[in-house]
C-alpha positions as CSV (number, residue, x, y, z in Angstrom):
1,X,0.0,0.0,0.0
2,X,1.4,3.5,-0.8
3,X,0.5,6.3,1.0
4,X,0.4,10.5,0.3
5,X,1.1,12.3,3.6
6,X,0.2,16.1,3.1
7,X,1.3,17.4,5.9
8,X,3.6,21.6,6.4
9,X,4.6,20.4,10.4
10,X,8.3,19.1,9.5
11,X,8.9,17.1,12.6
12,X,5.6,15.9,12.3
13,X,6.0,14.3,8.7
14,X,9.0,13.2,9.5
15,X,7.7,10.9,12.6
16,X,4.5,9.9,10.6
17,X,6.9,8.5,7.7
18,X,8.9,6.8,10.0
19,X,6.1,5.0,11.5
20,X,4.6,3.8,8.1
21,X,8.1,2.9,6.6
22,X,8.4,0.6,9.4
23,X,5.2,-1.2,8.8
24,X,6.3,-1.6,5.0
25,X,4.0,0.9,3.7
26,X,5.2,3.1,0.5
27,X,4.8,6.8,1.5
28,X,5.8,10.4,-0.2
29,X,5.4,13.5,1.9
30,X,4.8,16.8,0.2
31,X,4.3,19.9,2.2
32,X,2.1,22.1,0.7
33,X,-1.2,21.8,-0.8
34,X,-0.1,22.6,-4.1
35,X,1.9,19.8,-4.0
36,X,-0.4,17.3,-2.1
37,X,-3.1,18.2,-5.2
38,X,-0.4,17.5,-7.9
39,X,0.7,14.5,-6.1
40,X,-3.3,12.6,-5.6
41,X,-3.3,13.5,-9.2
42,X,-1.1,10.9,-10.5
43,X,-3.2,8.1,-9.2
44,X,-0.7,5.9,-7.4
45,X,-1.9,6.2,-3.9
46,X,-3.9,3.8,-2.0
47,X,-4.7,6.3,0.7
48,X,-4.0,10.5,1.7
49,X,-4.0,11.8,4.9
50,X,-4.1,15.1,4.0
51,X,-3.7,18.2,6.7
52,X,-6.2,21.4,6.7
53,X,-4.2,24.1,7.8
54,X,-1.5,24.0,4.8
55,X,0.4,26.8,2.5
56,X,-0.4,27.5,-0.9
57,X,-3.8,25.8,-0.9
58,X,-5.1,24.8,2.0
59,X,-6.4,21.2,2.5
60,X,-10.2,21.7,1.9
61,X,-9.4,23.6,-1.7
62,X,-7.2,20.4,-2.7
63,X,-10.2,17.8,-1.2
64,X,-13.0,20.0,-3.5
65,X,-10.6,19.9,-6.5
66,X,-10.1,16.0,-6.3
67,X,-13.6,15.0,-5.6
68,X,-14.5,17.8,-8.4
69,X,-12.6,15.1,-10.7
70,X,-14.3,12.4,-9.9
71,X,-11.2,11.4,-8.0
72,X,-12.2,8.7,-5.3
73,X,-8.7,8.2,-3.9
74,X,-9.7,7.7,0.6
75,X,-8.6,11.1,2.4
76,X,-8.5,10.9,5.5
77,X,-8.2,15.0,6.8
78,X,-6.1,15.8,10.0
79,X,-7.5,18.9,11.7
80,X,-5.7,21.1,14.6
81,X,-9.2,22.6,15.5
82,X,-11.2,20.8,17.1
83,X,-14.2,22.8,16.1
84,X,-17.7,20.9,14.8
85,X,-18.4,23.1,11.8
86,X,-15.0,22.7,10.9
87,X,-14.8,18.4,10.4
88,X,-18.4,18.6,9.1
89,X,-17.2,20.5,6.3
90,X,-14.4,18.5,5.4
91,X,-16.6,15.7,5.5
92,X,-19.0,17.5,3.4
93,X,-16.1,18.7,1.0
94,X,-15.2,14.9,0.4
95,X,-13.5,13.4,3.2
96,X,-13.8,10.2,4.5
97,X,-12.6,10.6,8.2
98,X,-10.9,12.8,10.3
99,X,-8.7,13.0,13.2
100,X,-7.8,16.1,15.5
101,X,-4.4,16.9,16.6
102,X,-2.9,15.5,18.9
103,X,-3.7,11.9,17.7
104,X,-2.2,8.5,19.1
105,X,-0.1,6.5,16.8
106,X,-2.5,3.8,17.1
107,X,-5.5,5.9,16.3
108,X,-3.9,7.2,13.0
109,X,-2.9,3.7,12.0
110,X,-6.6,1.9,13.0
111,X,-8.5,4.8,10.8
112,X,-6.3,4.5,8.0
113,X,-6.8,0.2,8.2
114,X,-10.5,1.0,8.1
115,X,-10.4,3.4,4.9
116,X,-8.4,1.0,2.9
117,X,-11.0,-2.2,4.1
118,X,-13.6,-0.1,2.7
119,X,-11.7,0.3,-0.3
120,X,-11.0,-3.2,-0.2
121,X,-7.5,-3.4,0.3
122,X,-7.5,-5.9,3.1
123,X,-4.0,-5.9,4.6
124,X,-4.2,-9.7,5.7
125,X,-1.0,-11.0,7.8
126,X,-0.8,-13.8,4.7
127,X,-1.8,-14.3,1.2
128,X,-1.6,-17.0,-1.0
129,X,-1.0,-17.8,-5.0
130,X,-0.4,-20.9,-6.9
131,X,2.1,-22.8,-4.2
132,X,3.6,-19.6,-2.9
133,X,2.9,-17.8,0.1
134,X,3.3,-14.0,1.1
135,X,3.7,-13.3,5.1
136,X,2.9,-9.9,5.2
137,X,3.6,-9.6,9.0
138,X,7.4,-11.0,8.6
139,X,8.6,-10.3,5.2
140,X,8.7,-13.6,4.3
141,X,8.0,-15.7,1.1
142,X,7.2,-19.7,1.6
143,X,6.5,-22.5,-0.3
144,X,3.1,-24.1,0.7
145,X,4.0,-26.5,3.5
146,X,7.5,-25.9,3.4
147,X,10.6,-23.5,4.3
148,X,10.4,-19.9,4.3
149,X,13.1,-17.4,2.8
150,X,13.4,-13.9,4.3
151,X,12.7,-10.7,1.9
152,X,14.2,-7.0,2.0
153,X,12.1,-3.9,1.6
154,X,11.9,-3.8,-2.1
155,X,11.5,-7.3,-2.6
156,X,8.3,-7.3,-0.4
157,X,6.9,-4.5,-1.9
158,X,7.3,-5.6,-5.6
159,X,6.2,-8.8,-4.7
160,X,2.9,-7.6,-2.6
161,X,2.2,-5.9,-5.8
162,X,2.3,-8.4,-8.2
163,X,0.1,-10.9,-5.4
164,X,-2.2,-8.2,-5.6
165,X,-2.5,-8.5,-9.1
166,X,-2.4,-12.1,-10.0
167,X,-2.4,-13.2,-13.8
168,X,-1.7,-9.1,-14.5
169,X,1.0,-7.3,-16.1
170,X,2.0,-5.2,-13.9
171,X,4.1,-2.2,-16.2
172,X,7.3,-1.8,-15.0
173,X,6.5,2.3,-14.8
174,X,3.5,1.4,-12.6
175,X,6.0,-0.8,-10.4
176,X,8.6,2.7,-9.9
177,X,6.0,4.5,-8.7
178,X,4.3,2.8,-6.5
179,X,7.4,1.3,-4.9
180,X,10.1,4.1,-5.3
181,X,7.2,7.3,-5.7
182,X,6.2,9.3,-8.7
183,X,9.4,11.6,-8.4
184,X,12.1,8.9,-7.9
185,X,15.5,8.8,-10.0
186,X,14.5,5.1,-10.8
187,X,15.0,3.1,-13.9
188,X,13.9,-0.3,-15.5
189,X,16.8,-1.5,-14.4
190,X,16.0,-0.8,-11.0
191,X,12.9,-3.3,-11.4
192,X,14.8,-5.8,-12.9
193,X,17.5,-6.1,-10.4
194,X,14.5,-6.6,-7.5
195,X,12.2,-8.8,-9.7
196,X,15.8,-11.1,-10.3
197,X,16.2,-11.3,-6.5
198,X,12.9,-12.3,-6.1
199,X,13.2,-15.2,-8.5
200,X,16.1,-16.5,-7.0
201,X,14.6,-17.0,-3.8
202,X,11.6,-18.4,-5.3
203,X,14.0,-20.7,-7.4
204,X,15.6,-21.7,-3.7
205,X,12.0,-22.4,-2.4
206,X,11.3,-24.6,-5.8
207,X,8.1,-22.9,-6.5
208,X,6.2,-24.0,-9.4
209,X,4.5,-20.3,-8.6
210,X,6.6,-17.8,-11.3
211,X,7.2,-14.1,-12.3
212,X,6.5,-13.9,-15.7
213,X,8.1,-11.3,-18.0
214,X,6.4,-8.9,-20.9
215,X,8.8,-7.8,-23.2
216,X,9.3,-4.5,-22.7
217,X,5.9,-4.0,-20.7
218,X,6.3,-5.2,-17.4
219,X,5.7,-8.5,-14.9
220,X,2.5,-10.8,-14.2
221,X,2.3,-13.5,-10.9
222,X,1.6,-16.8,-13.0
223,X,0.6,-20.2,-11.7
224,X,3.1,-22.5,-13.2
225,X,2.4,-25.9,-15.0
């Protein structure tokens, strides 16, 4: 899951990324509400907690403008004021929850699990494909009924993606920017050098499961034969 965090308190941002890098989620913080529009714009983003009080265009202008085009991406606003008329009209402008400053960790992290079930993105702790198995709670791949091999960032994130997406090419530009972000130095090459580690471990599990290449497009999850 990749997440937009719109959000002009430094410190603040900086903490909240921390705490969703180390759950394995993909995140890009902007700072301004310029950006944060720009940013929900590309599409990539499974979720934006997006901050009211914010330079340049505050948050409320950049929920209008997305729900204006027909953009259904989950917002979930974070408000300093703690003043009814205020949540009901970002909840009227689009939002889909809210939270008020000062929030618990905890809090933050059990709204934003409840936008993307609605959503439908389901963070189980294990999915499963063909003979291959994805623990999301360990980073860990494992053949059905037997070992286990250990992943690294990357490698679980590419991977998630493509479980997601079973029997679908995945294009490799799609894979860059929801893994590295939409403004990341990145390459194809990048891709290939994390979708080569993941075969060899899957070639060490003897998986019949199998990453299966598109010339030039991109990657599909395949059941092998």
């Amino acid at each position: 899951m990749r997440i937009l965090l719109v959000e002009d308190e430094i410190r603040l941002s900086q903490a909240l990324v921390e705490i969703f890098q180390k759950r394995r989620y993909g995140v890009d913080a902007v700072y301004t509400g310029t950006d944060g529009l720009k940013y929900a714009r590309s599409g990539i983003y499974d979720a934006v907690i997006l901050d009211i009080m914010l330079p340049g265009m505050d948050g409320f202008e950049v929920l209008k403008t997305l729900r204006a085009e027909k953009n259904s991406v989950p917002v979930l606003v974070l408000t300093a004021k703690d003043d009814v008329s205020d949540l009901v009209k970002g909840l009227d402008t689009g939002a889909d929850d809210y939270l008020v400053k000062p929030f618990s960790t905890e809090e933050l992290l059990a709204r934003l699990r409840a936008l993307t079930r609605r959503k439908g993105e389901v963070r189980e702790n294990t999915v499963s494909f063909g003979d291959l198995v994805l623990n999301k709670s360990n980073c860990e791949l494992q053949k059905v009924g037997g070992e286990a091999i250990k992943l690294s960032l990357k490698e679980f994130q590419i991977i998630e993606l493509l479980f997601e997406n079973p029997r679908q090419i995945i294009k490799k530009e799609r894979i860059i920017e929801k893994i590295w972000g939409g403004d990341s130095d990145a390459e194809y090459n990048n891709v290939e050098v994390y979708i080569s580690f993941i075969r060899k471990k899957m070639e060490q599990l003897k998986v019949t499961t199998q990453i299966r290449t598109s010339r030039g497009i991109g990657y599909s999850l395949e059941e092998g034969k």
